[in-house]
VEXGU-171944 format. One record per residue (C-alpha): x, y, z. Coordinates in pm, 1 decimal, decimal comma. Example, Ala and Ser with C-alpha at 12.3 -4.5 7.8 and 13.67 -1.06 7.14 Angstrom:
BEGIN
        x        y        z
   1230,0   -450,0    780,0
   1367,0   -106,0    714,0
This chain:
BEGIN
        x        y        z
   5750,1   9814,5   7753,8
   5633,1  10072,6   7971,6
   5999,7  10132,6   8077,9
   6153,3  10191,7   7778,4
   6265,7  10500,1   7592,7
   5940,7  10733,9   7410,3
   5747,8  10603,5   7675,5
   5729,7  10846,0   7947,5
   5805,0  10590,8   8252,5
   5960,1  10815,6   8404,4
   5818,0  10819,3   8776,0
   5893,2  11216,7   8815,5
   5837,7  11401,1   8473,7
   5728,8  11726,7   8426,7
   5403,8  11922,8   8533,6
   5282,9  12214,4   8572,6
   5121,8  12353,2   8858,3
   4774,6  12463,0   8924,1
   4867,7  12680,5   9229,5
   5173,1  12867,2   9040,4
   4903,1  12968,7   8786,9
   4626,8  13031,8   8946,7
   4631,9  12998,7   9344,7
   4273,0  12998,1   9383,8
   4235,9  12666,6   9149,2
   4405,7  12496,2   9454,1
   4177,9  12592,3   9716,0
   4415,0  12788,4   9868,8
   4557,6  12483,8  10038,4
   4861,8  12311,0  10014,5
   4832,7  12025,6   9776,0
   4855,1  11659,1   9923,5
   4814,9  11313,2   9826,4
   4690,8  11003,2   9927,0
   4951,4  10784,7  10106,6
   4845,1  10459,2   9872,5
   5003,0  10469,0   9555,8
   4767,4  10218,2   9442,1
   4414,6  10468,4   9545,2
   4147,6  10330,6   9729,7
   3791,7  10401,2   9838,3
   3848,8  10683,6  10089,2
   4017,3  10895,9   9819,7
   3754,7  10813,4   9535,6
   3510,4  10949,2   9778,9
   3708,6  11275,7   9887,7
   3700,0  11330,3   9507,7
   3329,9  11288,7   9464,5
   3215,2  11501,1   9772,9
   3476,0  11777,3   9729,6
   3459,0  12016,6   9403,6
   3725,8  12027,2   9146,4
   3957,5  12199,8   9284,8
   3965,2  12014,5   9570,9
   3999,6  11706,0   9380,6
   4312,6  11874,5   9226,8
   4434,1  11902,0   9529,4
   4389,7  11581,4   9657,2
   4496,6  11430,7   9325,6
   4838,1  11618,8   9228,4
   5063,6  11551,8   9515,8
   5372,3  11839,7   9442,9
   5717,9  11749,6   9543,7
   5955,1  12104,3   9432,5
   6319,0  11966,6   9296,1
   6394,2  12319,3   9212,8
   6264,7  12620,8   9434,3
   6180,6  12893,8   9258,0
   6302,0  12789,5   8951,6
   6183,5  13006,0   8619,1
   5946,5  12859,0   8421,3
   6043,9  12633,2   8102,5
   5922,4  12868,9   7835,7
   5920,1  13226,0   7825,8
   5482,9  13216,4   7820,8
   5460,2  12939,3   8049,3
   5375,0  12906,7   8397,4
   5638,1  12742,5   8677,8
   5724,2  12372,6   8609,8
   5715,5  12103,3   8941,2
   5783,2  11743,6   8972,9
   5545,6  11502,1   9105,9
   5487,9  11148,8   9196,4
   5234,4  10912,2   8953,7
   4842,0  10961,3   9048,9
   4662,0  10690,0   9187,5
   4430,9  10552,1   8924,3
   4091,6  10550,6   9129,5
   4190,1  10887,4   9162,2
   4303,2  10973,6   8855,0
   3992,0  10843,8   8656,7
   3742,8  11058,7   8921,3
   3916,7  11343,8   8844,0
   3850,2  11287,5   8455,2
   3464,9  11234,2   8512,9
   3466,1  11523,5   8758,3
   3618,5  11774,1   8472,8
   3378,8  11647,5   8226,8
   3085,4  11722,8   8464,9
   3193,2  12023,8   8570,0
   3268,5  12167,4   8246,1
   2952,7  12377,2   8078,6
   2812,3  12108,7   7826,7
   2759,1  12256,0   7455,3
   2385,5  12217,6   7345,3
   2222,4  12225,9   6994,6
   1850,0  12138,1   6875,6
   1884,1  11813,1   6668,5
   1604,6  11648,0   6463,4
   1483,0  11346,9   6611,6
   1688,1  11133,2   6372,3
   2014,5  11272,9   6475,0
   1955,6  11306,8   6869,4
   1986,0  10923,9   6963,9
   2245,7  10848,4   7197,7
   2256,6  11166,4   7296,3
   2127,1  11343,6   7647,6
   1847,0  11549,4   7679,6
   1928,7  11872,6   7764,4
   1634,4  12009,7   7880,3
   1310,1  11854,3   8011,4
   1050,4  11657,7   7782,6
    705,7  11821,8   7812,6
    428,5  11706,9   7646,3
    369,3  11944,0   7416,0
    -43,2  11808,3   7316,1
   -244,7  11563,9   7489,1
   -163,5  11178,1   7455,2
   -410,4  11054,6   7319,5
   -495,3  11364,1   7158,0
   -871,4  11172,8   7097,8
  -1057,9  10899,9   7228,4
   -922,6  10636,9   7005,4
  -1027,8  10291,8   6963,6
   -739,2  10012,3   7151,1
   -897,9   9730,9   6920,8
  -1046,6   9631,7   6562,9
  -1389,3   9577,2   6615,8
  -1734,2   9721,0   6684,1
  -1815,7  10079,2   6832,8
  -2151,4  10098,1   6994,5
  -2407,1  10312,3   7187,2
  -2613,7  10171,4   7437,7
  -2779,0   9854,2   7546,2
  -2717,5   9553,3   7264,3
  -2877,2   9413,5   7088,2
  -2738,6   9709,6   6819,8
  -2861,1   9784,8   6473,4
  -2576,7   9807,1   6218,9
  -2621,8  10056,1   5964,1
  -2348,2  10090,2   5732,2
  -2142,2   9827,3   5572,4
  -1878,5  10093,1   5626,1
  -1558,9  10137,6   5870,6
  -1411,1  10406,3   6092,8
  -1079,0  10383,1   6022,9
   -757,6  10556,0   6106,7
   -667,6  10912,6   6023,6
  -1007,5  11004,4   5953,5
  -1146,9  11324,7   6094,8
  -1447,3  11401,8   6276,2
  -1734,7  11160,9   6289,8
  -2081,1  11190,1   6344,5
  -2214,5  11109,5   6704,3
  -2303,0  10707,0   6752,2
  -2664,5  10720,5   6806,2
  -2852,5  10509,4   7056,6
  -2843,4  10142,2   6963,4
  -2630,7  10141,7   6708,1
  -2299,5   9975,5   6595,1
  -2000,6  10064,6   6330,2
  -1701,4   9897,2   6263,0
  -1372,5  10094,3   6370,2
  -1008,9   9987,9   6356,7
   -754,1  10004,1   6598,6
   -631,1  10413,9   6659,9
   -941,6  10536,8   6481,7
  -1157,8  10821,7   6640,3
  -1420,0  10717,2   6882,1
  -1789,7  10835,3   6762,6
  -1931,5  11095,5   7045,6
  -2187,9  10917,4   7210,3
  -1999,9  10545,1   7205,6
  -2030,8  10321,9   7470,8
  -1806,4  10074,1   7428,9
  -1556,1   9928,5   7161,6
  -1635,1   9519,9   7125,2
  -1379,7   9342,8   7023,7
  -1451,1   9186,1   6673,9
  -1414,1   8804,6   6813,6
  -1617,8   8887,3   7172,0
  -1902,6   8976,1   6877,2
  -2160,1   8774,1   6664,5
  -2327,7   8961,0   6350,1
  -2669,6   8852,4   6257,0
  -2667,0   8881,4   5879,4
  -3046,8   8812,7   5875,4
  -3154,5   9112,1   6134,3
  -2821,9   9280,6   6091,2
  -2816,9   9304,4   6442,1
  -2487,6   9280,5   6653,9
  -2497,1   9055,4   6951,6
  -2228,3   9027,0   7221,8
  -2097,5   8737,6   7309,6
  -1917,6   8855,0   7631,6
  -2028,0   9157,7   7911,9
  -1990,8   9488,3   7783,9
  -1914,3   9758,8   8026,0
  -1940,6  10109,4   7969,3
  -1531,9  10242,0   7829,0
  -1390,7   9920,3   7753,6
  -1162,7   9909,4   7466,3
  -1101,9  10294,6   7426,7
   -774,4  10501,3   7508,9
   -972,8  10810,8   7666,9
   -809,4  11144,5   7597,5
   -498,2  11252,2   7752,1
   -498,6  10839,4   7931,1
   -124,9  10886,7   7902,0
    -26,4  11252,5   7930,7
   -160,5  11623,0   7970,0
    -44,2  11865,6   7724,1
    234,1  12032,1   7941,7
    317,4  11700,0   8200,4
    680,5  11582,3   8281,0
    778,2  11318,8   8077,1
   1125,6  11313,9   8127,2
   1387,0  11493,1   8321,3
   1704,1  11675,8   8153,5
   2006,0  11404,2   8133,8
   1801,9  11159,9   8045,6
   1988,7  10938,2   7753,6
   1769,3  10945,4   7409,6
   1724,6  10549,8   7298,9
   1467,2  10456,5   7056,7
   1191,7  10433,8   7324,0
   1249,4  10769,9   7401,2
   1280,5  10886,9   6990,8
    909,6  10769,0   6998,4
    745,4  10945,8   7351,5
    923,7  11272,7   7162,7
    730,3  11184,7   6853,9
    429,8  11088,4   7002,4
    434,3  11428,9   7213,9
    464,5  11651,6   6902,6
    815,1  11714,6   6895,0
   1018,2  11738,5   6555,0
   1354,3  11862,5   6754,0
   1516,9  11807,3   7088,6
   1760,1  12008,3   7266,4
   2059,6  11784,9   7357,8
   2381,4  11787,8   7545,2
   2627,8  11763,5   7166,1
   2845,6  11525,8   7173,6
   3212,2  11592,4   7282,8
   3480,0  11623,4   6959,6
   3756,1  11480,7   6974,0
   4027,1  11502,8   6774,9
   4337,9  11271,2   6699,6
   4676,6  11355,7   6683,1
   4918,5  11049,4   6576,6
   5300,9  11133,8   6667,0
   5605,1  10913,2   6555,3
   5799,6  10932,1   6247,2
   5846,3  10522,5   6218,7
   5497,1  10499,9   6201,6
   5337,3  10351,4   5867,7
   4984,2  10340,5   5748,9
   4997,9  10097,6   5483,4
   5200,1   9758,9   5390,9
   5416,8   9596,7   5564,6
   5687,5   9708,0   5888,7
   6049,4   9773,1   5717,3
   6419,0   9925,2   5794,0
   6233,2  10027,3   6136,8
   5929,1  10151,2   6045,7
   5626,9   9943,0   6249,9
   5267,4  10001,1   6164,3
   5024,7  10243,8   6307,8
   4793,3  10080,7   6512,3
   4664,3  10345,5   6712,5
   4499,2  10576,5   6416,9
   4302,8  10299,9   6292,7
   4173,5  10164,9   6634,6
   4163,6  10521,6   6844,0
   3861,1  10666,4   6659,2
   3639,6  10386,7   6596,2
   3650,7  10364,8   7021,4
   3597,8  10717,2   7109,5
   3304,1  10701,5   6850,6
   3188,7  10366,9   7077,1
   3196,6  10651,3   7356,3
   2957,3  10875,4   7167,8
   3234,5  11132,4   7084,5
   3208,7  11291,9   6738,6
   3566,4  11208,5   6579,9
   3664,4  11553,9   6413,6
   3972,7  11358,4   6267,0
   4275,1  11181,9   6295,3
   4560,4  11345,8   6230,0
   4940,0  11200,9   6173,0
   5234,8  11452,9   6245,4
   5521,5  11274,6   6302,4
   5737,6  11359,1   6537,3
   5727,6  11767,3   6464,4
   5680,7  11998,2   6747,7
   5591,9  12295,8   6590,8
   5316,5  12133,5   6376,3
   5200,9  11933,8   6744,2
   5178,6  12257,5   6894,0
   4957,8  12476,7   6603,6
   4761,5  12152,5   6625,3
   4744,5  12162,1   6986,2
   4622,1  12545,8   7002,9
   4386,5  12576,9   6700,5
   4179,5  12260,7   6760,9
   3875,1  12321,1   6758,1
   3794,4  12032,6   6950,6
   3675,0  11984,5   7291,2
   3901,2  11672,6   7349,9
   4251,4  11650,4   7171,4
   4428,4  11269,1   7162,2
   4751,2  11238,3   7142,0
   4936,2  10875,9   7099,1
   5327,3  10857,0   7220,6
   5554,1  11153,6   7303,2
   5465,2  11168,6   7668,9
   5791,2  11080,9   7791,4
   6131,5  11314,1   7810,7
   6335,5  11182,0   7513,7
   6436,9  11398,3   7257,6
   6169,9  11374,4   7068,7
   5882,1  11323,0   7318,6
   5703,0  11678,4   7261,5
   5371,1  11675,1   7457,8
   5551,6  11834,0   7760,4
   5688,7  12110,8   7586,8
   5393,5  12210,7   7383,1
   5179,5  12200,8   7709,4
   5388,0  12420,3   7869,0
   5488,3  12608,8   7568,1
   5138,4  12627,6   7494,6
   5058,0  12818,1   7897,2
   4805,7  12410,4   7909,3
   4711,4  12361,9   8296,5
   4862,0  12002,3   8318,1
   4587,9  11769,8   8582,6
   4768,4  11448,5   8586,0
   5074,6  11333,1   8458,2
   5173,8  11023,9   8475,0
   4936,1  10752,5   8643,4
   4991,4  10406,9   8886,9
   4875,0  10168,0   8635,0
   5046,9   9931,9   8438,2
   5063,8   9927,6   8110,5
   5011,2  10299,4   8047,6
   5150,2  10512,7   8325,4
   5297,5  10740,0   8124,1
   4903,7  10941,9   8009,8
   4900,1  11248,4   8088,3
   4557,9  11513,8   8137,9
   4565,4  11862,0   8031,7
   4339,6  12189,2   8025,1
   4417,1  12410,5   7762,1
   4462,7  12785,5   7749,8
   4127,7  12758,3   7561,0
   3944,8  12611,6   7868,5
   3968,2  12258,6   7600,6
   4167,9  11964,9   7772,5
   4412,0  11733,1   7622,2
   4451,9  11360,2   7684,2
   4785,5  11247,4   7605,7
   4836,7  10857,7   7556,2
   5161,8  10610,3   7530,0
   5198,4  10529,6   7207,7
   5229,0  10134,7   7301,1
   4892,7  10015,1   7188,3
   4815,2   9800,9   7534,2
   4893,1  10153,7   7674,7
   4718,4  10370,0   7477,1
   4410,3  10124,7   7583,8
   4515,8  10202,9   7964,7
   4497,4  10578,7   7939,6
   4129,7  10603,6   7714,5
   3968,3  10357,0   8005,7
   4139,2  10555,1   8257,9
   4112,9  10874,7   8150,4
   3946,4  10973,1   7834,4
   3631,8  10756,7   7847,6
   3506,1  10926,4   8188,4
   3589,5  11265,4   8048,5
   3405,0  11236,8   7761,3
   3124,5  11090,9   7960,3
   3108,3  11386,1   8205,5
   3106,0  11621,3   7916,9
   2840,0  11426,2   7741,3
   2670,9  11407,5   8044,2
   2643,8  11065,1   8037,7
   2622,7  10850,1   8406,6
   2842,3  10588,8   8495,3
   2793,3  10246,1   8475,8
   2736,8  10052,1   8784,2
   3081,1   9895,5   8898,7
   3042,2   9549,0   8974,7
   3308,3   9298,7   9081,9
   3318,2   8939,3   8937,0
   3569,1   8675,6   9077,5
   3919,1   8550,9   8866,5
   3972,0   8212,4   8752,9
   4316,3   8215,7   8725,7
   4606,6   8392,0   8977,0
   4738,7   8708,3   8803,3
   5061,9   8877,0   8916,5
   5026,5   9210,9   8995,0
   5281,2   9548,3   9014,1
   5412,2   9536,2   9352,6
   5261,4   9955,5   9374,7
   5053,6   9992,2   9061,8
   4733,7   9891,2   8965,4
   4727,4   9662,6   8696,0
   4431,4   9649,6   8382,4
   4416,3   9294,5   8234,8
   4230,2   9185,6   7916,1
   4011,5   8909,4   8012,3
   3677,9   8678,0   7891,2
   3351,3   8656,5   8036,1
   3406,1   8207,9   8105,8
   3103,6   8018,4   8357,7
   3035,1   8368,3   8564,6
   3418,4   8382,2   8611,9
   3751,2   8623,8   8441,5
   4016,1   8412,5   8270,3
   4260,9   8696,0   8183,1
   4439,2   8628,7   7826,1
   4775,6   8636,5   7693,8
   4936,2   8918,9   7551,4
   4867,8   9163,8   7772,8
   5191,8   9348,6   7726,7
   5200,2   9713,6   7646,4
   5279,3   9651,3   7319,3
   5042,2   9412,7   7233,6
   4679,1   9390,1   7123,0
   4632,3   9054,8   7058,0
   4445,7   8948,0   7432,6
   4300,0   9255,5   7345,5
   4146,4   9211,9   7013,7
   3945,3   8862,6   7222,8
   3885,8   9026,1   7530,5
   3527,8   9147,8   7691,4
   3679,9   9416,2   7914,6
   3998,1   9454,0   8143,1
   4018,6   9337,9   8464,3
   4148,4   9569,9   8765,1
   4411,7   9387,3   8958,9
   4518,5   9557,4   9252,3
   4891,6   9617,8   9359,5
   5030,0   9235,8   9480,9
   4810,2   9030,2   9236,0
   4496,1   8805,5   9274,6
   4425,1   8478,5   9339,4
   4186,0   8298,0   9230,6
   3804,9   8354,2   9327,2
   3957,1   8689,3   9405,4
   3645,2   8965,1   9313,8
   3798,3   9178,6   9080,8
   3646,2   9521,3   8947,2
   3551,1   9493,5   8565,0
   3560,5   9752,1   8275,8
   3345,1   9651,5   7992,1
   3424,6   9715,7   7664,1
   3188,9   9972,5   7490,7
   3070,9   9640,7   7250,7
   3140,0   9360,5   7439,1
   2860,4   9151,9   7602,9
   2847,5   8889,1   7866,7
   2888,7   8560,9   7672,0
   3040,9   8207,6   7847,6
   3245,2   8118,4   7551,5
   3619,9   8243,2   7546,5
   3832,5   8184,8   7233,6
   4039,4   7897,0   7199,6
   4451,7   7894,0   7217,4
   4444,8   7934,9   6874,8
   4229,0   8205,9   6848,3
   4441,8   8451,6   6951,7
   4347,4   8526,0   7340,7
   4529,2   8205,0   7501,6
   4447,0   8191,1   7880,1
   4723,1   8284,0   8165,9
């Protein structure tokens, strides 16, 4: 359960703040909230036409229990309390961050660059064709037909230069072979009759003057635009870059991440025992962050050791540290002491969404950030939708997917404050949200095509509810049985 001890559902934990550290981070303005706890349009759009630290602002509404209190750790900056983020808010803020942060580039080799971003324009570096080439097998010929064949032989392919075509004369060519100077015309080989007697070629359709050759530089220049920087590299692309002469591109890298796994009753092999319960976050964290595009530096397990979370925490050399559990205030929830042990810039802690409230969003000393998740499964799911999957974007420079809104079969009850993420199927252009959706759980999960964003209250059904796709899901109108493991509410 969200509520229970190790899980940081505590409404008014720790954080640090961005004005104590640094007072021009804030704007120089008092920081203040939205008055929905639940977020909303008008604050998603504050976000997206302020900058950063404006979004800060707006995001990180400061309540001081303790004026002028010193700060936790002797290298740390002054600790406040604070109410939970509204999630609209909470994952704009994560996207914005990723955007604004300087992306790392690199030249890759073709073979290595797709899924990645181009950092840098696509210019044709020769022309496209670089030759008149032939668009069909058949005949190349020069002038008026009737023509005279002359050679038995072919142009074919990769061959170099060829003699000029001369006047009333044919040749076979194949399809990309060089044109002969002088050609007329390429006839297709069934829109042509060949006289074996006279060994004349005879059209059987109107030939007009070009037909059937790619002219020189018909698709690009050498030097034209292809394609603008931030474009995403998918196969189609792979091949322009090929076809254009290049053998590298210069992309936006992909972000690394790096896992940290926390909790000493954690087990990564056999069965649960005398306490001990599975890990289910190491094996399922990485595989999704790689669905992102991340590069997975690792997965580490640490238990529940503070001073091996916090030499983890500042010699990562990722840009994106994960954390699973510990985000709460029990004795041996660490994340909050390490941040501010470690001098981290805490962005949001603590969230208004159910399950996984308690994730928390960090920049560390290194100008890195942190994303700390629940260590309930359900919830750990909750805090990379909400907030590590539009960081990474932004710092992959990746754009969002188009939100789109598709209505609920079923009711679902709602947090009377928070907004709630459901598992649910694609079903007849409808969501039928599963069982098992508690924070603990993966098993509606494990069926489900996305999660469903059910504002505070509930829906109803034919209610249009916001969707978030799974990174490998796809619309399909089957849904799993009872059986099957995602039973229907």
């Amino acid at each position: 359960m969200d509520g229970a001890p190790g899980s940081s559902s505590v409404s008014g934990s720790n954080s640090v703040s961005g004005a104590d550290r640094d007072p021009q981070r804030a704007g120089g303005r008092p920081a203040t909230g939205p008055s929905s706890a639940g977020g909303g349009p008008e604050s998603a759009g504050a976000l997206e036409s302020d900058g950063v630290d404006d979004a800060l602002a707006l995001i990180r509404p400061m309540k001081d229990h303790s004026p002028g209190a010193a700060p936790a750790h002797s290298g740390g900056p002054a600790v406040r309390r604070h109410h939970a983020s509204p999630w609209l808010d909470a994952r704009a803020l994560a996207a914005r961050i990723g955007r604004t942060t300087a992306p790392r580039t690199h030249r890759v080799p073709l073979a290595e660059a797709l899924g990645q971003v181009l950092a840098e324009p696509l210019t044709a570096l020769c022309d496209l064709p670089s030759f008149d080439t032939s668009a069909m097998d058949g005949w190349a010929v020069a002038g008026p037909g009737p023509w005279m064949v002359e050679s038995d032989g072919s142009i074919l392919a990769g061959h170099g230069d060829v003699p000029p075509l001369r006047d009333g004369t044919a040749v076979r060519i194949a399809t990309g072979a060089r044109v002969p100077p002088e050609t007329t015309a390429v006839i297709r080989n069934e829109h042509a009759r060949m006289d074996t007697a006279t060994h004349q070629l005879h059209a059987e359709r109107e030939v007009t003057p070009g037909q059937d050759i790619r002219p020189r530089g018909q698709e690009c220049r050498s030097g034209d635009h292809l394609l603008s920087a931030a474009a995403l590299v998918n196969p189609p692309v792979l091949g322009l870059a090929a076809a254009a002469g290049y053998d590298e591109l210069v992309t936006v890298a992909r972000p690394r991440v790096e896992i940290l796994v926390l909790g000493d009753e954690l087990l990564t092999s056999s069965l649960p025992h005398d306490g001990l319960i599975r890990d289910a976050l190491g094996p399922m964290i990485g595989p999704w962050l790689r669905a992102l595009g991340a590069e997975v530096l690792g997965t580490r397990r640490l238990g529940d050791d503070a001073e091996a979370l916090y030499r983890a925490v500042t010699t990562s050399e990722a840009d994106v540290v994960i954390t699973t559990g510990g985000t709460a205030s029990g004795p041996v929830d660490h994340v909050h002491p390490v941040l501010r042990r470690a001098g981290a810039h805490l962005l949001v802690d603590q969230v208004a969404v159910r399950p996984g409230h308690p994730m928390l969003l960090a920049e560390l000393a290194s100008g890195r950030h942190l994303v700390g998740l629940p260590g309930n499964p359900l919830a750990a799911v909750s805090g990379l939708v909400t907030l590590a999957e539009p960081l990474l974007r932004g710092l992959a420079s990746r754009p969002a997917a188009e939100p789109y809104s598709v209505p609920i079969r079923d009711e679902v009850h709602g947090h009377p404050y928070d907004t709630r993420l459901v598992p649910f199927v694609h079903r007849d252009d409808q969501l039928v949200p599963l069982h098992y959706n508690g924070p603990a759980m993966l098993r509606g999960m494990a069926a489900a095509d996305g999660l469903a964003v059910v504002p505070p209250g509930g829906a109803r059904h034919g209610d249009e509810l916001e969707v978030l796709d799974l990174p490998w899901a796809t619309w399909t109108p089957w849904a799993p049985s009872n059986d099957e493991g995602g039973c229907f509410t």
